[in-house]
C-alpha positions in Angstrom: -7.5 -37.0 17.0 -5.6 -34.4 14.7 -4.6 -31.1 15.8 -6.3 -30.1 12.8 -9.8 -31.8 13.7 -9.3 -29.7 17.3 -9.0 -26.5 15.8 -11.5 -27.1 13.0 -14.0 -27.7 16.0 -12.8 -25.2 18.3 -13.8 -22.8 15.0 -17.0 -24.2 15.5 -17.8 -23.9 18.7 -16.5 -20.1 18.8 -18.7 -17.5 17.2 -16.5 -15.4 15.6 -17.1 -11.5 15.4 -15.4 -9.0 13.1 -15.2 -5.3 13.5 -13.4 -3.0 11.4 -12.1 1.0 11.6 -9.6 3.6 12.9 -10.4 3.4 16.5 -8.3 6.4 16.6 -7.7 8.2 20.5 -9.2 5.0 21.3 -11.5 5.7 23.7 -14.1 4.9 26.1 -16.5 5.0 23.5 -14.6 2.2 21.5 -14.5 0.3 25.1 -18.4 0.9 25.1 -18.8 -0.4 21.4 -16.4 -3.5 22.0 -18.2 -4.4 25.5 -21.7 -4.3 23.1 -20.2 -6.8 20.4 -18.5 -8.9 22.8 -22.4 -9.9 24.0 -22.9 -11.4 20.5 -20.2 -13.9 20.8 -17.2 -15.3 21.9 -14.2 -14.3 19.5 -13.5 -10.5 18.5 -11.5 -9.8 15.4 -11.0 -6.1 14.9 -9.9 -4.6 11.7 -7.6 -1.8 11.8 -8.0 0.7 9.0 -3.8 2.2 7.8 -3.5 5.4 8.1 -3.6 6.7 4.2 -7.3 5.2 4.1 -7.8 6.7 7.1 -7.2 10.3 5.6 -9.5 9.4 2.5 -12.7 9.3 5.1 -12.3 11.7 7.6 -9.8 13.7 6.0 -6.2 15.3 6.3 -6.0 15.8 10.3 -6.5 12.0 11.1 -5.5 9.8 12.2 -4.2 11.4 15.1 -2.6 8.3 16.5 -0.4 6.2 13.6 -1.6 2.5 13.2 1.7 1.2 15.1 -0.2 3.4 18.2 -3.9 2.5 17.1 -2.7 -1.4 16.8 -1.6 -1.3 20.4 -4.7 0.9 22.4 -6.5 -1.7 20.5 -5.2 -5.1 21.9 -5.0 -3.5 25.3 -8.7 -3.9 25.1 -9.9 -7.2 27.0 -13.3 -7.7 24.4 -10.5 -7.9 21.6 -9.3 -11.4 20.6 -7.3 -10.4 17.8 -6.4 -7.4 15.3 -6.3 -7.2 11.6 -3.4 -5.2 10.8 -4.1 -3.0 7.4 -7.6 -4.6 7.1 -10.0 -3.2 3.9 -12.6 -0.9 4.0 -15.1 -2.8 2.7 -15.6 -6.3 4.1 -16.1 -8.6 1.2 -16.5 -13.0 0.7 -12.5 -13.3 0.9 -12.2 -11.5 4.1 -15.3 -13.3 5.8 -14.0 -16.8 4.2 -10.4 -16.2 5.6 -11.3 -15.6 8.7 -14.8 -18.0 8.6 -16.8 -14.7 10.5 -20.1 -15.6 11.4 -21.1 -11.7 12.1 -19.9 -8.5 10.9 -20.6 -5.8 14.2 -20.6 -2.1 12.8 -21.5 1.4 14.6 -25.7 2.1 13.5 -25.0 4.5 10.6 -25.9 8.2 10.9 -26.0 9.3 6.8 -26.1 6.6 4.3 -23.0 6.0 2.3 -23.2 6.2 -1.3 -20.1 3.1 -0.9 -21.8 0.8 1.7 -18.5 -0.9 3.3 -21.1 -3.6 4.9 -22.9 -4.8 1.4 -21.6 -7.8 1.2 -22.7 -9.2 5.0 -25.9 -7.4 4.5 -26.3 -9.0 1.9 -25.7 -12.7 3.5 -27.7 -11.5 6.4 -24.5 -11.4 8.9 -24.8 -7.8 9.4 -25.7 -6.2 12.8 -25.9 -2.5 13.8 -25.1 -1.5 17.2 -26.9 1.2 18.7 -23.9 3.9 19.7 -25.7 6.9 19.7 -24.7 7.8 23.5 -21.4 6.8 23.2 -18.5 9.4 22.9 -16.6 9.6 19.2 -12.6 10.5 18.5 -14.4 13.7 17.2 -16.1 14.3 20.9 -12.7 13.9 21.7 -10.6 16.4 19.2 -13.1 18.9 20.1 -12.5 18.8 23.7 -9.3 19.4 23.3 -9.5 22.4 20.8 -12.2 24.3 23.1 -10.3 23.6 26.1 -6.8 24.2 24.3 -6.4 28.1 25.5 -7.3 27.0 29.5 -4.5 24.5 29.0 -2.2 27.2 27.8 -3.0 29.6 30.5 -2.6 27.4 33.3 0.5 26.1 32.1 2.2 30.0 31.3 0.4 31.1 34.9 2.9 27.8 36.5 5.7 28.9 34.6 5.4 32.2 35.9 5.5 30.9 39.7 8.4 28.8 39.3 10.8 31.5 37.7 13.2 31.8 40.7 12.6 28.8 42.2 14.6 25.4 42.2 11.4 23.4 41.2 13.1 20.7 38.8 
């Protein structure tokens, strides 16, 4: 048998998932969402939106994390089987094709987008929605921080202030 006939099996056998966006201050609600879509198959392939299409969605301040950082939170992740570095917003024939997806896994939607990244697996009927609606967001996240910023600040100037004098290194 020829190492091609193997792997053209192996594709087979393997049902192969894809998943695609920032996953910026990846986060236990990214591990939540990955441990969901890893129940619908065997093989995750997440694509990781760069950074300048990253601003044109959520805006200016993100990502927080650069795609170098994003790419690498990401692998760490033991329901990931492989990352699409750079990958499209919108998943189209060419992407599934390339890759020979048999599902397209994406967040339930909370508006509906006027530029439906998902149309074309819809479409086919290889579109599923997980329900995420308990699961923390980056934004959760960024917010937390900003509240909590000034209690940071304080408790940081008020150990300052007890080491002046002291040796502490």
């Amino acid at each position: 048998m020829y190492i091609q006939d193997i792997v053209d099996k192996a594709v087979h056998v393997f049902h192969l998932l894809y998943v695609a966006g920032d996953f910026d201050l990846f986060h236990v609600g990214h591990v939540d969402f990955l441990e969901k879509v890893s129940q619908e198959g065997d093989f995750i392939i997440v694509g990781l939106h760069e950074d300048l299409l990253v601003r044109k969605y959520k805006g200016h301040n993100y990502p927080i994390m650069n795609l170098h950082e994003r790419v690498l939170s990401v692998l760490a992740c033991r329901y990931v089987s492989e990352v699409v570095i750079g990958a499209p917003y919108s998943v189209d024939k060419a992407l599934m094709d390339h890759f020979k997806i048999d599902l397209v896994l994406c967040p339930i939607a909370s508006e509906e987008k006027v530029d439906d990244p998902y149309a074309y697996p819809r479409s086919l009927g290889k579109l599923k929605e997980i329900d995420c609606k308990a699961l923390l967001r980056t934004e959760d996240v960024v917010e937390r921080v900003r509240v909590n910023e000034h209690i940071y600040r304080a408790r940081n100037a008020k150990k300052a202030i007890a080491t002046v004098g002291t040796n502490v290194i």
